[in-house]
C-alpha positions in Angstrom: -12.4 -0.8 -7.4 -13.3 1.8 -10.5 -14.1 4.6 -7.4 -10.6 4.5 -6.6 -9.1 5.4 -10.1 -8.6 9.2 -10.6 -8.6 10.6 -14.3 -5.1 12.2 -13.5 -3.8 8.7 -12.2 -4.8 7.3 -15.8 -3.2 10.1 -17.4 -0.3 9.7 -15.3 -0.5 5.7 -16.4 -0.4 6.3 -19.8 3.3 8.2 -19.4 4.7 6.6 -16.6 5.9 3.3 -15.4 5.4 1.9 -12.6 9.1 2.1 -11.4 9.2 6.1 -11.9 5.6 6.0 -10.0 7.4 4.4 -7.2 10.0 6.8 -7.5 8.3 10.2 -7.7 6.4 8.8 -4.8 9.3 8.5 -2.8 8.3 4.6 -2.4 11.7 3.1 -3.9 13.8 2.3 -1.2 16.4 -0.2 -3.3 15.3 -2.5 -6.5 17.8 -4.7 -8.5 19.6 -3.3 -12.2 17.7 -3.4 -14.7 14.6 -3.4 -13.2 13.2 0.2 -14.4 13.6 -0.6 -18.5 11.8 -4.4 -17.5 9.1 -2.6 -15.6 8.6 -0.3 -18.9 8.8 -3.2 -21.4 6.9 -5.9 -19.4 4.3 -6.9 -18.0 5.2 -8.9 -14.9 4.3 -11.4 -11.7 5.0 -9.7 -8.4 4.5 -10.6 -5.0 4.7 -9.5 -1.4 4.3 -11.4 1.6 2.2 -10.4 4.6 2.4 -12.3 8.1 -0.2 -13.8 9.9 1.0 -13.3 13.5 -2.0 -11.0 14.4 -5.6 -11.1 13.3 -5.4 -8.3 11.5 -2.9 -6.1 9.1 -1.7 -2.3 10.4 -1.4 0.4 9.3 2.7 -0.2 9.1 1.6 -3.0 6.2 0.0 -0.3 4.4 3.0 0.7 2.3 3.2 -2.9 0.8 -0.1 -3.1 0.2 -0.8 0.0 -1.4 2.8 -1.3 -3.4 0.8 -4.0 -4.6 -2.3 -2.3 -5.7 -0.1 0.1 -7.7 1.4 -2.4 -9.6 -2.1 -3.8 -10.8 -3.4 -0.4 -11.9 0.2 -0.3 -13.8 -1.1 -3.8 -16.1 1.0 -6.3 -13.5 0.0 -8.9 -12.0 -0.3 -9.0 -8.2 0.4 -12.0 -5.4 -0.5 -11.5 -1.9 1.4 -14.2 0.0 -0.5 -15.0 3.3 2.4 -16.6 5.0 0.4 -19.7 6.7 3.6 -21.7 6.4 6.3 -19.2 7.4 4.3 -17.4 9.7 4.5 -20.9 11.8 8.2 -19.8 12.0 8.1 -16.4 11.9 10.4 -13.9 10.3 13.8 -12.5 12.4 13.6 -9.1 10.3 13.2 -6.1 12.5 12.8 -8.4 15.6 15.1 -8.0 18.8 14.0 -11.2 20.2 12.5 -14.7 19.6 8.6 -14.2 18.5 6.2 -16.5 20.1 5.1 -19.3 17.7 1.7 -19.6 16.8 -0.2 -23.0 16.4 -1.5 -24.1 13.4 -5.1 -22.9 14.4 -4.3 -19.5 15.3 -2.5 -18.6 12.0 -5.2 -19.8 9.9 -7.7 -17.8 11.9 -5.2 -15.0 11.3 -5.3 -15.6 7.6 -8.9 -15.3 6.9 -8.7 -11.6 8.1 -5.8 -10.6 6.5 -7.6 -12.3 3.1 -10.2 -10.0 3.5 -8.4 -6.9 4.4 -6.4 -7.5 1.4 -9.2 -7.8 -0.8 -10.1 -4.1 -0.4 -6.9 -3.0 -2.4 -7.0 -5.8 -5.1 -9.1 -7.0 -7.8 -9.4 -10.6 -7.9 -11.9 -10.1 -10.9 -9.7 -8.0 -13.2 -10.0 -9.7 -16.5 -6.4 -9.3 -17.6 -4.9 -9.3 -14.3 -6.2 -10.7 -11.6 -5.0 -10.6 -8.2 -4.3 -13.4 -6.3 -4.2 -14.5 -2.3 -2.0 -17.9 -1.9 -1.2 -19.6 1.2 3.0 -20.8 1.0 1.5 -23.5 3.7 0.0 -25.5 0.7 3.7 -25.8 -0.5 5.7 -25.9 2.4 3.8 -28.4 4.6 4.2 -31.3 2.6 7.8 -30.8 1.7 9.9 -33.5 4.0 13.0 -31.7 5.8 14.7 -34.3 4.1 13.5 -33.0 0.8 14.3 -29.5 1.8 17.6 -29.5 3.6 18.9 -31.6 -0.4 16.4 -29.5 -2.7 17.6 -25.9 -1.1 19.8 -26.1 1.6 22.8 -26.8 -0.1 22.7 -23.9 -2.2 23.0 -21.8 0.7 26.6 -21.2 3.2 26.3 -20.4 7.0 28.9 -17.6 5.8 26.4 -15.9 3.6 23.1 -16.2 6.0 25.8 -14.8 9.1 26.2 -11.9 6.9 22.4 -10.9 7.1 21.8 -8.0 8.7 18.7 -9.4 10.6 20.5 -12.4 11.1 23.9 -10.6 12.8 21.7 -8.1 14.7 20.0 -10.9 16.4 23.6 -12.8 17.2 24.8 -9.9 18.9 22.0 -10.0 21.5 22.4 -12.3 24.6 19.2 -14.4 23.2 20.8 -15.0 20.0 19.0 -16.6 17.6 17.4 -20.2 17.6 18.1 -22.6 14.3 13.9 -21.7 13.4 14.1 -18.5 12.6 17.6 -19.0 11.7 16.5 -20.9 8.4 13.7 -18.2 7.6 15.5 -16.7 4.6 15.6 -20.2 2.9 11.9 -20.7 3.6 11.3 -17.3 1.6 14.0 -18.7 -0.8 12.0 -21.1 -1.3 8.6 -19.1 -2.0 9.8 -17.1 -4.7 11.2 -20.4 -6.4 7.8 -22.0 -6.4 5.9 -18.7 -7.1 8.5 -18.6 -10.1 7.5 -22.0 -11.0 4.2 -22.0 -10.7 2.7 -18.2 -11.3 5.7 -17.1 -13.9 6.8 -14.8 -11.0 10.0 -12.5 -11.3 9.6 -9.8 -9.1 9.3 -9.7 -5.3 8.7 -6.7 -3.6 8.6 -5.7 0.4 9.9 -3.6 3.0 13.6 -2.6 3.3 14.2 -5.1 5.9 13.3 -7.7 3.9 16.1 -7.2 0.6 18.6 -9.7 2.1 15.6 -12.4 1.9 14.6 -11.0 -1.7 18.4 -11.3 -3.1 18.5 -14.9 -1.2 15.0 -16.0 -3.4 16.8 -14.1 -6.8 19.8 -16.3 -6.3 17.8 -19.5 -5.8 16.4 -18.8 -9.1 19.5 -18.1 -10.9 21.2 -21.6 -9.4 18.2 -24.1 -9.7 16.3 -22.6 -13.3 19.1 -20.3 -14.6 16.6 -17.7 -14.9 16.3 -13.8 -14.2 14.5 -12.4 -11.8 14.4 -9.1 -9.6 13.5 -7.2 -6.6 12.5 -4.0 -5.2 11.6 -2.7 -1.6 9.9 0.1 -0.3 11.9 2.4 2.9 10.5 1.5 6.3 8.3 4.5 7.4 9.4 6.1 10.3 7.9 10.0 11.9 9.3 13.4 11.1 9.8 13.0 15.1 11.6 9.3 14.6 8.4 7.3 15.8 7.9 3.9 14.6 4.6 5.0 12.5 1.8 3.1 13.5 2.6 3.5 17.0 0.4 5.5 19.2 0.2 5.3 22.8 -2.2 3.1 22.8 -0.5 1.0 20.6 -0.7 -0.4 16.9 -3.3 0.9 14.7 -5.0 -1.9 13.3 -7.0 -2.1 9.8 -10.0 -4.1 11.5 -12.5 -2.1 12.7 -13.3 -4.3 15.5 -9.3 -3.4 17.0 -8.8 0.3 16.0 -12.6 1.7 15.2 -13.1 3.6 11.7 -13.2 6.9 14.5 -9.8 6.5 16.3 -8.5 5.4 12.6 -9.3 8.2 11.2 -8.1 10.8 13.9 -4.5 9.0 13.7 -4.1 9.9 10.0 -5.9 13.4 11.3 -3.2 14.4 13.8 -0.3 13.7 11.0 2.3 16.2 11.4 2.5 18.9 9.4 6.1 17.4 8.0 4.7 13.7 7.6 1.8 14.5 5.7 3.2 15.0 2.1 4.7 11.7 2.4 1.7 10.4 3.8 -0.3 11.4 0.6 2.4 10.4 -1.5 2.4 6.9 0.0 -0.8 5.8 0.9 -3.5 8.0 -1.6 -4.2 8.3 -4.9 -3.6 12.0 -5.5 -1.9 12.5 -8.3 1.3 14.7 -8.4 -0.8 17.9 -9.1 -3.0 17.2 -6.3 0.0 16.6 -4.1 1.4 19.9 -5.5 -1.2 22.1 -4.5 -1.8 20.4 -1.3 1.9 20.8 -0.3 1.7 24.5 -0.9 -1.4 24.7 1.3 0.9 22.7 4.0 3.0 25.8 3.5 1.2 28.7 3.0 -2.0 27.9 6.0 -0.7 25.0 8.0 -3.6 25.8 10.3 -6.3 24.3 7.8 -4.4 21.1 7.8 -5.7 20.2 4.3 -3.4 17.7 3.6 -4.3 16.0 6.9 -7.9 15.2 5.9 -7.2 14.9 2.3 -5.1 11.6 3.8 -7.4 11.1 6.7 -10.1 11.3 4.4 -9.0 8.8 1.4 -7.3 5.6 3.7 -10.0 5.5 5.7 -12.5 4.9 3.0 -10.0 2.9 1.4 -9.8 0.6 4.4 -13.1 1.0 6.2 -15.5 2.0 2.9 -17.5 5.5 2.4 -20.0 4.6 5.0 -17.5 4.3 7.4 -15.6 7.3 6.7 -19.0 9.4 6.8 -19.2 8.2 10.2 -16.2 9.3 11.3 -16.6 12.9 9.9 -19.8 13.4 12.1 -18.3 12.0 15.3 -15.3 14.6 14.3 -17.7 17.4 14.1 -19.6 16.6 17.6 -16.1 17.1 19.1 -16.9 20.8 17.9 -20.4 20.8 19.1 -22.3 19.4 16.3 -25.6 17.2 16.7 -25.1 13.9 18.9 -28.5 12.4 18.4 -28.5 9.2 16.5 -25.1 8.0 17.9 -25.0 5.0 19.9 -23.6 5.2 23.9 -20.8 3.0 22.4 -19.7 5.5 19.5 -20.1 8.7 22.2 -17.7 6.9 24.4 -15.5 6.2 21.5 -15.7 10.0 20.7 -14.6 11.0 24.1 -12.3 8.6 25.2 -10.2 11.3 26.8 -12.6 13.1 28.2 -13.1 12.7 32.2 -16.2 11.2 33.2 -17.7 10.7 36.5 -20.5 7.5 37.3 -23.9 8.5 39.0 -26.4 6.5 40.4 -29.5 6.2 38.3 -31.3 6.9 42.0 -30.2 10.0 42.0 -32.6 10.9 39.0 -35.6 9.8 40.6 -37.8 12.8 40.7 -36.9 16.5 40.2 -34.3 16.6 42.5 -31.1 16.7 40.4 -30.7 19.7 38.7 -28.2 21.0 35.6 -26.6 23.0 38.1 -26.1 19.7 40.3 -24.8 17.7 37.4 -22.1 21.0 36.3 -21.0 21.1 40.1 -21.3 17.2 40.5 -19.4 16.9 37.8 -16.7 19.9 38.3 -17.5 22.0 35.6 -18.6 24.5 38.2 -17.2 25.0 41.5 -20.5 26.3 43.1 -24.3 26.4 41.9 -23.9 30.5 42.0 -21.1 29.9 39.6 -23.4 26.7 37.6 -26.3 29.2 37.0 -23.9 32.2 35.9 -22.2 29.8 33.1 -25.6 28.8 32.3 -27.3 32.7 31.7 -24.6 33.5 29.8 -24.8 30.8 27.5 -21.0 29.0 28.0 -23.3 24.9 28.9 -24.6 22.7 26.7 -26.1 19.4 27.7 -25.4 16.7 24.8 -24.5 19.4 22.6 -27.7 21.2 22.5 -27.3 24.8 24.8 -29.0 24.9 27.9 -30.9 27.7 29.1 -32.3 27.1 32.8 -29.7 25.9 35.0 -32.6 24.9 37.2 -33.6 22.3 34.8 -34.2 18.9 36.5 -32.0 16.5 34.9 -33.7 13.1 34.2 -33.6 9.6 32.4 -35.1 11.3 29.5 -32.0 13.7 29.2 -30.1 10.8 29.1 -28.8 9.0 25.4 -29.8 5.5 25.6 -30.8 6.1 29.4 -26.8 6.2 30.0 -24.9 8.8 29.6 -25.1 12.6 30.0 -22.5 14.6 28.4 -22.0 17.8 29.4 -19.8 21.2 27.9 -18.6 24.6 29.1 -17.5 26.8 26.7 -15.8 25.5 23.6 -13.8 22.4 24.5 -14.5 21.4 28.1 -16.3 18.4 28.2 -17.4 15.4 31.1 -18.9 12.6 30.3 -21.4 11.5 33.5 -22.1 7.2 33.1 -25.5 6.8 35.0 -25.0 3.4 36.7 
């Protein structure tokens, strides 16, 4: 975790708390009174809750997470909640319509990936302050509904829950709401109380969608142990163009590699607009406000290097997908600009070049000398003749995987071939084809 800590950050540490770190970082969305002179006083228990409806976190849990990795490097104590009990519910927040529930099975497969995500933003070896990953499962499985409905559910009115914004934005759709989700703010209620009970925790922290949950938790508190305790939430991230962020066209971008490759994760935070990107670095990096500073000025003064775009591109993805990872990416970046392919795999070339078009050829067609690079750059539609073909290749504008060719009457065989697959051709600059040999 050390490799993460920038000397400025410490600096920054040593005068600021974490409240006014949230708050320069425009990261404080709402937080109960008080909360700021606590936060400078105290060293406290926080938590957040993360839900296990997918296999993996993305990157719209980011801003939590990076919430709670804050507060560690501020002295506080972080808990990761991976909701194995609530996530058999499943929270109404943000949701137009009934989620499907998960079995038993599939959230604690869910779990063990979100665990392990989460462990690349906390230390669960600090010596002071440990971070910890608890299940609410262990607590709420055993409890009878008996138990709960007498323990918690009297300290709660209908009137009160109606009033939830999640709650009354579900009631006026023609689904409604079922009595499940329904009872999901007493179920976090209930969290906090135990966490509280357990842990010493008095803060609870998540998205803004979630403060009508946190105040219902802070007033369980106050009734049932007459004790204090607080909340604060960070503002759902939306685009400069009013996208949900996260969402791409082809769909969420996930934190495990195996669902959104270190590559395509690192082009998203690439392709930031040039009005996001501050934010960006402000939200989910460690650049300090100097650093931000200067980069914002660049933002301003030569949009064109996008600076601030790979300063963010370049930090969260080592952060989630580690240095080796990130390296990766930067060289499959670079062979979109003609670099060296050799040593990628067929599966990290197809990766690269997604969006490329790319035509199949029979592997018979290789057989002897009889398919030539002016074949494969007409074949292919790079070139609408062979006169044409040879012209492009005399005067330089065709390379065959990246390397320039020099004989358009080359034969092209197996051997040309990466991994005996895949031929990928280029005219000019930035016109590329992709030809699969089947």
């Amino acid at each position: 975790m050390t490799s993460c800590y920038h000397r400025s950050l410490l600096q920054q540490i040593s005068i600021m708390n974490l409240y006014d770190e949230f708050e320069w970082r425009g990261m404080l969305h709402e937080a109960t009174p008080d909360l700021q002179k606590i936060l400078a006083e105290e060293k406290l228990t926080a938590y957040i809750g993360f839900d296990p409806s997918a296999a993996s976190l993305h990157v719209g849990s980011l801003l939590p997470v990076m919430g709670l990795a804050r507060l560690q490097r501020f002295g506080h104590t972080p808990i990761a909640i991976a909701g194995g009990g609530t996530g058999l519910i499943g929270d109404p927040s943000g949701k137009t319509k009934e989620r499907q529930l998960l079995t038993p099975e599939q959230v604690e497969e869910n779990l063990a990936g979100i665990k392990d995500q989460l462990s690349r933003f906390l230390d669960f070896n600090a010596t002071a302050n440990p971070a910890r990953i608890i299940n609410n499962a262990d607590w709420l499985a055993p409890i009878s509904m008996m138990e709960f409905l007498r323990d918690v559910g009297k300290y709660f009115t209908v009137n009160n829950l109606l009033a939830k914004e999640a709650i009354k934005r579900r009631l006026e759709t023609e689904e409604g709401i079922s009595f499940t989700e329904f009872s999901y703010p007493l179920l976090q209620a209930y969290d906090y109380l135990v966490l509280h009970d357990r842990h010493g925790c008095n803060l609870q922290m998540g998205g803004s969608d979630q403060w009508g949950n946190i105040v219902a938790g802070i007033d369980l508190i106050r009734r049932l142990r007459s004790a204090r305790a607080h909340g604060l939430v960070f503002p759902l991230v939306t685009t400069a163009a009013g996208v949900k962020f996260g969402k791409t066209e082809a769909g969420a971008v996930w934190l495990d590699a195996k669902l959104t490759s270190p590559y395509r994760f690192y082009q998203f935070w690439l392709n930031t607009d040039d009005r996001d990107a501050i934010t960006y670095l402000k939200f989910f990096t460690w650049s300090s406000q100097a650093e931000i500073s200067e980069l914002e000025e660049s933002v301003r003064s030569e949009p064109e290097k996008r600076k601030a775009q790979r300063e963010v591109a370049r930090q969260v993805t080592a952060l989630v997908h580690g240095e080796t990872s990130l390296e990766k990416a930067l060289r499959a970046s670079e062979v979109l600009f003609g670099q060296e392919i050799s040593g990628l795999s067929v599966q990290e070339i197809l990766e690269i070049f997604a969006d490329v078009p790319s035509t199949e050829l029979e592997r018979s067609k290789l057989d002897g000398d009889a398919f030539t690079l002016s074949d494969a750059l007409v074949f292919s539609g790079l070139a609408p003749s062979k006169g044409e073909a040879k012209r492009l290749v005399q005067g330089g504008g065709v390379s065959v995987n990246n390397r320039r060719a020099d004989d358009a009457r080359k034969a092209i065989t197996v051997a040309d071939l990466i991994d005996g697959q895949l031929l990928v051709l280029r005219k000019g600059a930035k016109h590329y084809h992709l030809i699969k040999v089947v």
